[in-house]
C-alpha positions in Angstrom: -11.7 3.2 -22.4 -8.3 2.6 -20.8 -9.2 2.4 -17.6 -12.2 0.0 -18.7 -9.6 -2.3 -20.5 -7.4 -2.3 -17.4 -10.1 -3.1 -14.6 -11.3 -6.2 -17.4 -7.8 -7.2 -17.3 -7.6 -7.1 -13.5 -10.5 -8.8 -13.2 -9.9 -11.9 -15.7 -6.5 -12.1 -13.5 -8.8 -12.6 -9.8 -10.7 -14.9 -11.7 -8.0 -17.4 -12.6 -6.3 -16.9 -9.1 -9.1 -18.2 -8.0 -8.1 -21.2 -10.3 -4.5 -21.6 -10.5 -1.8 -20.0 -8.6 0.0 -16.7 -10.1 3.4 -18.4 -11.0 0.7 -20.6 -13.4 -1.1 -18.1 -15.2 0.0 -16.4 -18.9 -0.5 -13.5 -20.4 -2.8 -15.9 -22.9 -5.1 -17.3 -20.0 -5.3 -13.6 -19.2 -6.2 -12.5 -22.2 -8.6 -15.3 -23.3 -10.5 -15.1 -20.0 -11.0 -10.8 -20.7 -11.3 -11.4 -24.4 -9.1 -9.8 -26.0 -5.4 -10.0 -27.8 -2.0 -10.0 -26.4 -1.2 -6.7 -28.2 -4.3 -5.3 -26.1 -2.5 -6.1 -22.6 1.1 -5.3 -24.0 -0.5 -2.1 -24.6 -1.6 -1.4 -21.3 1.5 -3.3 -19.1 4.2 -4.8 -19.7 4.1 -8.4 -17.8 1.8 -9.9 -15.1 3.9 -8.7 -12.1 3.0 -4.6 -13.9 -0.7 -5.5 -13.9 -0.4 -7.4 -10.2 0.9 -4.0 -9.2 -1.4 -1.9 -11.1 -4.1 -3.8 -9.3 -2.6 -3.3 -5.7 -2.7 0.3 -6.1 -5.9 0.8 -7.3 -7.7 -1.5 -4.8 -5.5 0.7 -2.2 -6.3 4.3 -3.4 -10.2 3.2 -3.7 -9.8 2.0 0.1 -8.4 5.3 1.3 -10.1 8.0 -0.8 -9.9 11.2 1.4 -8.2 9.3 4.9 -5.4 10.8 4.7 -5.3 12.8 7.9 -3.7 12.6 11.3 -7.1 11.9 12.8 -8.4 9.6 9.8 -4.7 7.3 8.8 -6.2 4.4 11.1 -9.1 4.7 9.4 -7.5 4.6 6.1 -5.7 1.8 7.6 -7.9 -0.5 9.2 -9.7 -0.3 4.9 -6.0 -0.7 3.1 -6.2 -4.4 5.8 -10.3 -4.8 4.5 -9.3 -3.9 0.7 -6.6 -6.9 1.6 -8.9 -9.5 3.1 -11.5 -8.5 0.5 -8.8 -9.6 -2.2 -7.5 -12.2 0.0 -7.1 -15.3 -3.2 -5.5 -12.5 -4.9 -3.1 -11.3 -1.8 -2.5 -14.8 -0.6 -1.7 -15.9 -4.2 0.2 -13.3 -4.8 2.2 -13.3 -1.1 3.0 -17.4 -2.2 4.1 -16.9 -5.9 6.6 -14.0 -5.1 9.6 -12.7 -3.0 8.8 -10.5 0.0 10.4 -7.9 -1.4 7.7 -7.9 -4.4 5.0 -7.7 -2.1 6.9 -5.0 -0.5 7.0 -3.3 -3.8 3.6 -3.5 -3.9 2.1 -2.3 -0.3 4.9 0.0 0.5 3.1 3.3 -2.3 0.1 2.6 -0.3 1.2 3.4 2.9 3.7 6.1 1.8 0.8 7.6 0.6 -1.6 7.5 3.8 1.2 8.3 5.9 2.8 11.4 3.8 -0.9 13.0 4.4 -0.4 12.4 7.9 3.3 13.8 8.0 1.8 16.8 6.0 -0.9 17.7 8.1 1.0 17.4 11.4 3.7 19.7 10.3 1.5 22.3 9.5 3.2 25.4 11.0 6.4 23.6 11.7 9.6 24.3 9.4 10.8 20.6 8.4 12.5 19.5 5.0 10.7 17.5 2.4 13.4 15.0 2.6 13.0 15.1 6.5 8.8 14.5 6.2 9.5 12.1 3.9 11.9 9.8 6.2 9.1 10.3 8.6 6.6 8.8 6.2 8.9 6.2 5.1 9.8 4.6 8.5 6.4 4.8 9.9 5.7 2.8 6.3 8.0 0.3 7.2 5.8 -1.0 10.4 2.7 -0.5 8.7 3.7 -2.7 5.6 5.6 -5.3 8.1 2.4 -5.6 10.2 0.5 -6.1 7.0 3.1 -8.8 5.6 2.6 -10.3 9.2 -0.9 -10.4 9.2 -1.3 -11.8 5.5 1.5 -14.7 6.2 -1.0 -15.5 9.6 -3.5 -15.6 6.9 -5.2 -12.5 8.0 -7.2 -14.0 11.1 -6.6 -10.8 13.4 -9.5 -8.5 13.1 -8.3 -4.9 11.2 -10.0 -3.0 14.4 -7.4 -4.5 16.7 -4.5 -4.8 15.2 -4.9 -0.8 14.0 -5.8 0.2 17.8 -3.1 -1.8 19.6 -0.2 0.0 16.7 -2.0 3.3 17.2 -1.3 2.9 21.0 2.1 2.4 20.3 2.6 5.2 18.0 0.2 7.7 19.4 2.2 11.1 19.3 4.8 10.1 17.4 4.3 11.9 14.7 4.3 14.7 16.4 7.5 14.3 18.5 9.5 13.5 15.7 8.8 16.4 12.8 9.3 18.4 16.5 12.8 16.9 16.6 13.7 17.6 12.9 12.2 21.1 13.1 14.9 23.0 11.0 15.1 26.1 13.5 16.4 23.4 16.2 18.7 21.9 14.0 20.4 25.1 12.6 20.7 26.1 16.5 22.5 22.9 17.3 24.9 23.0 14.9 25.9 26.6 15.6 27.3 25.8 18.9 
């Protein structure tokens, strides 16, 4: 039933950004529009900006589902872009009525979460730290979420397809070469001499 509650909630919140812009709404219009009381949604999150998130992940992890993988993260990319576009009141609403860094907030778990699956599947059978797979992750997540900040502020008129292929060109290997560079036996080595 939580889950049903939350999705209402969501929901009743893409309607009225279809309306009004997100700086505009209350937790009352929310609540009106879903039909139910206040209590109900301070139950579930604690402001707007919580359920804006909420909603950004889940449209995200729906959009990837298993593409996780070194040979399926532009895949998984080219849908977190389609899950964007598909939502695009909601993203553009959203991108207008708060600071970068918000929207940050929001699209950075998503691609920390493609990319990690990548990072874990290239290292198989290569000894690197968690803390070292997860720089990886996190500076390849930087240029995805920058592209993607990009792309929405250009109001999302580049198709996924070719904006995925042209970053793959540019990273393609680089996964590879850099758990290869903080592959602990090489570091240990270095620092002996």
């Amino acid at each position: 039933m939580s889950q049903i509650t939350k999705k209402a909630l969501e929901q009743s919140l893409k309607n009225l950004l279809l309306k009004k812009p997100l700086n505009k709404i209350t937790i009352n219009d929310i609540t009106e529009d879903c039909g139910i009381n206040r209590m109900t949604f301070y139950y579930h999150f604690k402001d707007i900006y919580d359920l804006v998130e909420w909603a950004c992940l889940e449209d995200a992890s729906r959009a990837l589902e298993e593409k996780k993988t070194h040979d399926t993260w532009q895949e998984g990319l080219i849908q977190i872009f389609y899950a964007v576009r598909e939502n695009k009141p909601f993203i553009i609403n959203v991108y207008r009525c708060v600071h970068r860094e918000q929207v940050e907030r929001y699209l950075k778990p998503l691609t920390d979460n493609l990319l990690m699956g990548v990072v874990e599947e290239e290292s198989a059978g290569i000894s690197v730290r968690e803390e070292d797979k997860a720089f990886i992750a996190k500076v390849y997540s930087y240029i995805f979420v920058g592209l993607m900040l990009d792309w929405i502020k250009d109001d999302m008129k580049e198709e996924p397809e070719q904006l995925v292929g042209r970053l793959a060109l540019v990273i393609q290997g680089t996964f590879a070469n850099a758990l290869e560079r903080f592959r602990i036996e090489k570091t240990l080595s270095k620092t002996e001499d």
